[in-house]
Structures are given as C-alpha cells and as structure tokens.
C-alpha positions as CSV (number, residue, x, y, z in Angstrom):
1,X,83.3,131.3,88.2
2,X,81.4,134.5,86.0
3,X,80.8,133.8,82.3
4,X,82.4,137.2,81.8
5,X,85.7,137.7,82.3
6,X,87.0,139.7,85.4
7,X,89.1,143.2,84.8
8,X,91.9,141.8,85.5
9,X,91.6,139.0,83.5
10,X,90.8,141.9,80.5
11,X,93.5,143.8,81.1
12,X,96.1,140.5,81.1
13,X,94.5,139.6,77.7
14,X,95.1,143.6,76.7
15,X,99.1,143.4,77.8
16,X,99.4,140.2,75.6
17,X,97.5,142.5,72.7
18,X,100.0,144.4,72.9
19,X,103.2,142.7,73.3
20,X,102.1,140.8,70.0
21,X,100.9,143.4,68.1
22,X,103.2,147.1,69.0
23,X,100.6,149.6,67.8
24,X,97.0,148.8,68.5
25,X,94.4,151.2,68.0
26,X,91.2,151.3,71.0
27,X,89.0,150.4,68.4
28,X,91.5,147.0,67.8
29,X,92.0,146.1,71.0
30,X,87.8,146.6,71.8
31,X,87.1,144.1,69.0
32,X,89.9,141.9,69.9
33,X,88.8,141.9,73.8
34,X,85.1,141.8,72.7
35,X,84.1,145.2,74.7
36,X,83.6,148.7,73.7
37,X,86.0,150.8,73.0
38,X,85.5,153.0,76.6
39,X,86.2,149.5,78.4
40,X,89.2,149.0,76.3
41,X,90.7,152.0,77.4
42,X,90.0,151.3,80.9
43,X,91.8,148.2,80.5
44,X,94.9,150.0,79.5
45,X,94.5,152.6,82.6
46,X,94.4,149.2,84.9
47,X,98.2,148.4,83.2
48,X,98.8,151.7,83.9
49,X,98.4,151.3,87.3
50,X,99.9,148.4,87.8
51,X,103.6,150.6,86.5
52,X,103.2,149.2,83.4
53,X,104.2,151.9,81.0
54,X,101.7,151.8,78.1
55,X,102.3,154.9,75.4
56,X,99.7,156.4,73.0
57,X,100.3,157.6,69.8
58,X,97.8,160.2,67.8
59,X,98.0,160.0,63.9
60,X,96.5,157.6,61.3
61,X,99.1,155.1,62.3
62,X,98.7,156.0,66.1
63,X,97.3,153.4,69.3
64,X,98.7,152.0,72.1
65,X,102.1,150.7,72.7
66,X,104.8,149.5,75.0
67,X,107.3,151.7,76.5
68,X,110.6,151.3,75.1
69,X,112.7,148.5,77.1
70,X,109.6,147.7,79.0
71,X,110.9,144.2,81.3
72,X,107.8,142.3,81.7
73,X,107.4,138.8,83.5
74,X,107.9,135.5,81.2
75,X,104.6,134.3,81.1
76,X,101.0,135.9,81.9
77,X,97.6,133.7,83.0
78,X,94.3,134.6,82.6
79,X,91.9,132.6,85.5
80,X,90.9,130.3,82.3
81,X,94.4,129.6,81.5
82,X,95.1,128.6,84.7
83,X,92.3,126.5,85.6
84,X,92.8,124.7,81.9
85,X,96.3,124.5,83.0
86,X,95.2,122.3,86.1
87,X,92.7,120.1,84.6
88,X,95.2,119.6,81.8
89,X,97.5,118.5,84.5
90,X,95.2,116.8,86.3
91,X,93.5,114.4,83.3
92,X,97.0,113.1,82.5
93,X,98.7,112.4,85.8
94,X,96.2,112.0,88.5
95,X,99.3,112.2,90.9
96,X,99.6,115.8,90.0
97,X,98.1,116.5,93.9
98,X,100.9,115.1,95.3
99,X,103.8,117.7,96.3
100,X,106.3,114.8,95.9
101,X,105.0,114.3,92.3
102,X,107.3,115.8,89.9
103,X,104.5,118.0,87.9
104,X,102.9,118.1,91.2
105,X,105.7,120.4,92.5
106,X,105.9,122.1,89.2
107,X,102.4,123.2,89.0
108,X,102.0,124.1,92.6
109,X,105.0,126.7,91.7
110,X,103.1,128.1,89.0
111,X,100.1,128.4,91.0
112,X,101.9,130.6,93.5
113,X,103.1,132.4,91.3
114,X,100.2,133.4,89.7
115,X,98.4,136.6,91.2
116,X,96.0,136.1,93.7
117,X,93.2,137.2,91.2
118,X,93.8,134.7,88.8
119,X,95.4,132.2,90.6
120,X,92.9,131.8,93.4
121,X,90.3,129.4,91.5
122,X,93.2,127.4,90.2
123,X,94.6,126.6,93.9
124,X,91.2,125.9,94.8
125,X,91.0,123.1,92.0
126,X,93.9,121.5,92.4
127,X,93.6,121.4,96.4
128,X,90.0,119.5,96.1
129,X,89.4,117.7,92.7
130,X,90.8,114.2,93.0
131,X,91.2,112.4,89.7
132,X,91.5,108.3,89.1
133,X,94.7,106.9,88.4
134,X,95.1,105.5,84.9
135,X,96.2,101.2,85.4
136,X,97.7,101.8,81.8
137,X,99.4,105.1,82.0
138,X,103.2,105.1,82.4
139,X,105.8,107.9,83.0
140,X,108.8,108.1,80.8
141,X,112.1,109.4,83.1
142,X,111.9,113.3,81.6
143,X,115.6,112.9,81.2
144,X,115.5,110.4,78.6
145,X,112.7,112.0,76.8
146,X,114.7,115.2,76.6
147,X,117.3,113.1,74.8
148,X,115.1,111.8,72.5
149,X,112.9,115.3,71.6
150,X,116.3,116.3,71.1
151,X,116.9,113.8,68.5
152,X,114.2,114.0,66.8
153,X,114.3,118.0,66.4
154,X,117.6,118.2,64.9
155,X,116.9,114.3,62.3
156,X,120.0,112.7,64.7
157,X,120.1,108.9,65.2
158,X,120.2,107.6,68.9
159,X,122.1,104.5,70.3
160,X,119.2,103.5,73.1
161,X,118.9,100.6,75.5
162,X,115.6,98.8,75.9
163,X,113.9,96.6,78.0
164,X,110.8,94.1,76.7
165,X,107.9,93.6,78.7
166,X,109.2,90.0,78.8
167,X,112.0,91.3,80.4
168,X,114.7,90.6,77.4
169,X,117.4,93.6,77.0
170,X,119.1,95.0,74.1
171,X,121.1,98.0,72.2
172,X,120.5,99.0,69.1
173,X,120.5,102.5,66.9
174,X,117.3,104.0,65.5
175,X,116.2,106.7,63.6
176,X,113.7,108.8,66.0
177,X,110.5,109.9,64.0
178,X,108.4,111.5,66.5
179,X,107.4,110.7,70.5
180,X,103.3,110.3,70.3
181,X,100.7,109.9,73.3
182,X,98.7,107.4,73.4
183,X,96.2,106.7,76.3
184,X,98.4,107.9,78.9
185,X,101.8,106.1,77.1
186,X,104.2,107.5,75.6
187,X,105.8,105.8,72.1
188,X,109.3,106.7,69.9
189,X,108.1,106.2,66.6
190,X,111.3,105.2,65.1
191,X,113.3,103.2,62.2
192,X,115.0,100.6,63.9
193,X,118.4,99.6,62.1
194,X,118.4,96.4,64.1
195,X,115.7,94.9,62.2
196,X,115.7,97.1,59.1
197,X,111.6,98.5,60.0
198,X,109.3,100.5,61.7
199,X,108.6,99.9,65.3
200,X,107.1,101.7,68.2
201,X,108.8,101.6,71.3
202,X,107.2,102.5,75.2
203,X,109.3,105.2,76.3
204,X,109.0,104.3,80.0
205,X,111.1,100.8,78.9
206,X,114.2,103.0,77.3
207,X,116.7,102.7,79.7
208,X,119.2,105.1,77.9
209,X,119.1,107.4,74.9
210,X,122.1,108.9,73.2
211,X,122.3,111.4,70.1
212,X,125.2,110.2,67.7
213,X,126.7,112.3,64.9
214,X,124.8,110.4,61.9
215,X,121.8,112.2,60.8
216,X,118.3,110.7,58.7
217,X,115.7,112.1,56.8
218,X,111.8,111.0,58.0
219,X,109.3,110.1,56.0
220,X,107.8,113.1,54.1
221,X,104.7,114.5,55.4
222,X,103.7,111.1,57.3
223,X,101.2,111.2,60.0
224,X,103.0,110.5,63.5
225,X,99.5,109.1,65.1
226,X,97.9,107.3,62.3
227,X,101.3,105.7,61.5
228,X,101.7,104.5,65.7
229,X,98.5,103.0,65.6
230,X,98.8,101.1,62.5
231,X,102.0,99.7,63.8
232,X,100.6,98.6,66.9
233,X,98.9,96.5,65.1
234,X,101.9,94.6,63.4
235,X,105.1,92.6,64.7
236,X,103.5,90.8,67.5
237,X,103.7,87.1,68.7
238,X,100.5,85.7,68.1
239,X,98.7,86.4,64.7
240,X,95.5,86.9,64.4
241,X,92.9,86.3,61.3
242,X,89.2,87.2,61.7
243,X,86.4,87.1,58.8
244,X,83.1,88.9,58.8
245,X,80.1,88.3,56.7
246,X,79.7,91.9,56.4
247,X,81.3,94.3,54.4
248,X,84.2,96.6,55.0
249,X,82.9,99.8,55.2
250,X,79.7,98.6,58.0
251,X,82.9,96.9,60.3
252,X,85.5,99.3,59.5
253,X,84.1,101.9,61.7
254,X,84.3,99.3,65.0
255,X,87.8,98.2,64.4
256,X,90.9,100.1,65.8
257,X,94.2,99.9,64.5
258,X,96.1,97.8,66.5
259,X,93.9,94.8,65.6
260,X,95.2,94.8,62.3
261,X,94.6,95.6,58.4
262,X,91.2,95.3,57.0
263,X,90.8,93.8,54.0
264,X,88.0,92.8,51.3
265,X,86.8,89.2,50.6
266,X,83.9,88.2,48.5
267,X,80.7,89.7,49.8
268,X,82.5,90.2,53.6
269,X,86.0,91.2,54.7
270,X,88.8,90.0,56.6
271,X,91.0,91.4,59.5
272,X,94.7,90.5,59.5
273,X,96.8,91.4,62.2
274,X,98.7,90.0,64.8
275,X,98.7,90.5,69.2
276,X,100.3,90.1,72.0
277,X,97.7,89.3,74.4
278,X,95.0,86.8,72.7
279,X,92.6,87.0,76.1
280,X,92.4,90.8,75.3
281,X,92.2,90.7,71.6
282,X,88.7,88.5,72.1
283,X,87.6,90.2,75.1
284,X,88.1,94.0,75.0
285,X,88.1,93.7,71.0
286,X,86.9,91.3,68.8
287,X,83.5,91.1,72.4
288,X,82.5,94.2,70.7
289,X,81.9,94.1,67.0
290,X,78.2,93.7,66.4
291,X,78.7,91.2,63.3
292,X,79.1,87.9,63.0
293,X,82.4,86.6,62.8
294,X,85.2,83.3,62.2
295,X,88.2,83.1,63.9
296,X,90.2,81.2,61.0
297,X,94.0,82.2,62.4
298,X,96.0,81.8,64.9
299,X,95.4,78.9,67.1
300,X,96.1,81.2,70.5
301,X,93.2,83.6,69.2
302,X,90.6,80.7,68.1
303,X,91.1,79.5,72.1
304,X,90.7,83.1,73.4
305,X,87.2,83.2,71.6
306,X,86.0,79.9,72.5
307,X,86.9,80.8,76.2
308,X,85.0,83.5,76.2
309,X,82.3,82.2,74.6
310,X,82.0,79.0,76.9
311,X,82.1,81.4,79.9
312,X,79.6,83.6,78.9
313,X,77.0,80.2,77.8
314,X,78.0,79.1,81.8
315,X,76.7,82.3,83.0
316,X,73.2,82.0,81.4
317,X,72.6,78.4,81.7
318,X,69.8,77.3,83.8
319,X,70.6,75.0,86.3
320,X,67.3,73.6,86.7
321,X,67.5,69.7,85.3
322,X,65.8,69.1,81.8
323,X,65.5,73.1,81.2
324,X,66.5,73.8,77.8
325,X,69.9,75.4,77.8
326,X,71.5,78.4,75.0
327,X,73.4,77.3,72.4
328,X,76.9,79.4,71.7
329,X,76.1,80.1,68.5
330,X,77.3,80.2,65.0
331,X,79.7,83.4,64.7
332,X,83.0,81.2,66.4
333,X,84.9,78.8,64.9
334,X,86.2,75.8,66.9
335,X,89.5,76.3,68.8
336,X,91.2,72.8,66.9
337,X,93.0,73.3,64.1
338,X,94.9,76.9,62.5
C-alpha cells in the first residue's frame, strides 16, 4: 500500500471535514488534509462528482459546506481505517476468518460494504492473514455484556448468576463499576453485596445479568485497570509471602499486580499476596525476578518453588558417576513448615 494516501481516500477524509466542521475555508481543509490548497479543491470536485452536493460561500465567513438536508451514508472508511479495522479484529479474536464467527460475519459485512477502493486491501487481509488463537482468551455471550454496559452506564445494580472455575454456582447483587480487558478476558469490576467488597468477575462465567431499580454511586475518579489488576491479586485460596534482599524500587518494576502488594522490610522488601494456582505463581512469576528470594508463606507456594527448583538441578546434573553435581542454591526456602 502507497505512503500517500489515494484521492479517494482524500476526498473521504474532506466529506468528514466537513460534516464536522459546516464552513471550511480551502485554505482549512488544505492544512487539515496536508495538501495545497489547489488539491483541496480538487478533492471537493471528486464529492461533487460522486452527487454529493458541496456549496461554496464567498465572504470573510465564506468556504465549503454541505447542502441543506444532504442524506449521507452512516459511516465512511478511509483504506487505513479499514485495514486497522481488520487487524484490530484480527489481534483479538483470531476466529474473526471464520464466516460462522460472530465478528467474523460482522466484519465480512462491513468489508462489502465498503467501496471497492478502500475496501479492496482490507478483503485482501482478512482473506490471507491467519492469526494464533489466544489458549487464555474467552468470549463473554454479547447478550449478557449488553446487560451489564447497560448497568454500568446508567449506576444500576444487577442481580447476576455465576459460575466458579471450580464449578460452584451462585446469585448474588452487585454494584457494576466498569467491564475491563485484560489479555483477551473480559472482567466486571464490581461491588459485590454478598461479601460486602471488591471482586472481579470473568464475564464469560456470568450466566445471567439483570438491571434492578436500585441505583449506586462508583468510586470517584478511580482507575478501572489499575484497580482490576490490583484485585487480581487479592481473595484467592492459597496465600502467598515472598521476601527479597533487594529493595522495593530495583523489584518493583518485575512484579505485576496480581502477585500481590509490595511492601518494605529492613534493607529488602516483601511481597504479600495470595493465588490460585501455586505451580504458576513460581513458574511463570516468581522464575522471573532476577533477585534473590525466600518463600516464607504459604506452605502450597514453598512446594511450588522447591518443585521447580529440584527439576531444573535434575536437568543439569551430570550423570557421569563421581562428577561433581550443582547445588540449588540459596534464594529458596525449604518446602516444611509455613
């Protein structure tokens, strides 16, 4: 695809000029579009036309303008637009090539109905790139997350069903904060009256979301992602309790906030948190901090570790009798004890 845009593609970004702005001079609409100003005006003889009725005003408050009562299509693409629009799709749903998918079939409309000038490279993406699916990404049913943006656009609480990933079922009411993305998830941020807290549910496990007539007030000016991520990191089975020789801000920047708050002590600093998966916590986690490190809490975790550690002194040992074989090291604590 050109650096430069194509004339068409100018004289679609020229109509949106002027639906947004009603009077636009030549020498406006030549800054806005980047060009001179003898471009601009052929950009408005290409709307021309195409029928659509473009006025011109002389006079110190004079330019361009739509016609009066001027019925323009809904929505207008440049070729950028379009192909963004695609590899938008594509990055977030790999199944978006699929006509059965639901998005697939949306975006394959819009890509017809795009004209063939700008809508020709898009086609051509979506037909031939092929994108990975995601193991962790889940789709919520767009029905119940309809209910819930609902909810949480006009502060109402929602009786909702939900289902644990151990399977366990309940009902309860909660006030919806905010729905947040996260690595191809989707979370309600919510207040959940059934335990009196915070708590971040998978969308894709809501079975059923109802608005009811009792309204709430969020939290003022809180921060939807920062606020998911540090409550990721809280309520879970196992706890966890890690402490690092170094200080807080040389380990801050390799901890995320799902494994829990960091805190100061004495010349180091000490993670507290909980999980719901030890294996992962030590392996995809706590494997890649570059400082040394105790597991002191909880028992689960302190296994986890030495797990890991024994299988990684296995796969280095030599086998060869009387060689002298790697110690694990100094930075785990011994799984006994709490």
């Amino acid at each position: 695809m050109p650096n430069d845009p194509s004339p068409t593609a100018r004289a679609l970004r020229t109509l949106e000029i002027l639906r947004t702005r009603p009077t636009t001079t030549a020498g406006e609409l030549a800054e806005r579009l980047g060009v001179t100003e003898r471009a601009a005006r052929r950009y408005v003889g290409i709307l021309r036309e195409a029928g659509i009725p473009v006025e011109s005003a002389r006079g110190p408050h004079g330019g361009y303008r739509l016609g009066r009562g001027t019925r323009l299509p809904p929505v207008h693409f440049t070729q950028a637009e379009a192909l963004g629009l695609v590899m938008a799709a594509l990055s977030g749903r790999p199944a978006v090539t699929d006509v059965d998918d639901l998005v697939g079939a949306a975006l394959g409309k819009v890509v017809k109905a795009l004209p063939e000038s700008v809508g020709r490279q898009a086609a051509l993406l979506r037909e031939y790139a092929s994108a990975a699916p995601d193991p962790h990404a889940a789709h919520p049913d767009p029905a119940v997350t309809s209910s819930l943006v609902e909810a949480v656009a006009h502060r109402r609480r929602v009786r909702l069903t939900y289902r644990s990933e151990s399977g366990n079922t309940w009902e309860e009411e909660a006030d919806p904060w905010s729905l947040v993305v996260r690595h191809g998830r989707w979370y309600l941020l919510c207040h959940s009256h059934r335990v009196d807290a915070v708590r971040t549910y998978r969308v894709d496990r809501i079975g059923e979301a109802r608005s009811t007539a009792r309204g709430f007030d969020a939290p003022a000016g809180f921060d939807p992602v920062a606020l998911l991520e540090e409550n990721l990191g809280t309520g879970w089975r196992f706890a966890t309790r890690v402490v690092f020789d170094a200080p807080p801000a040389e380990v801050a920047p390799w901890i995320r906030p799902p494994m829990g708050r960091l805190e100061p002590l004495g010349d180091g600093c000490v993670l507290v948190g909980s999980t719901r998966n030890p294996d992962m916590y030590a392996q995809d986690w706590l494997a890649r901090v570059p400082f040394a490190f105790r597991v002191e809490g909880g028992a689960e975790l302190r296994a986890a570790v030495a797990a890991l550690a024994a299988r990684f002194t296995a796969a280095v040992r030599d086998p060869r009798p009387g060689a002298e074989q790697p110690s694990t090291g100094p930075t785990v604590a011994a799984p006994d004890g709490g």
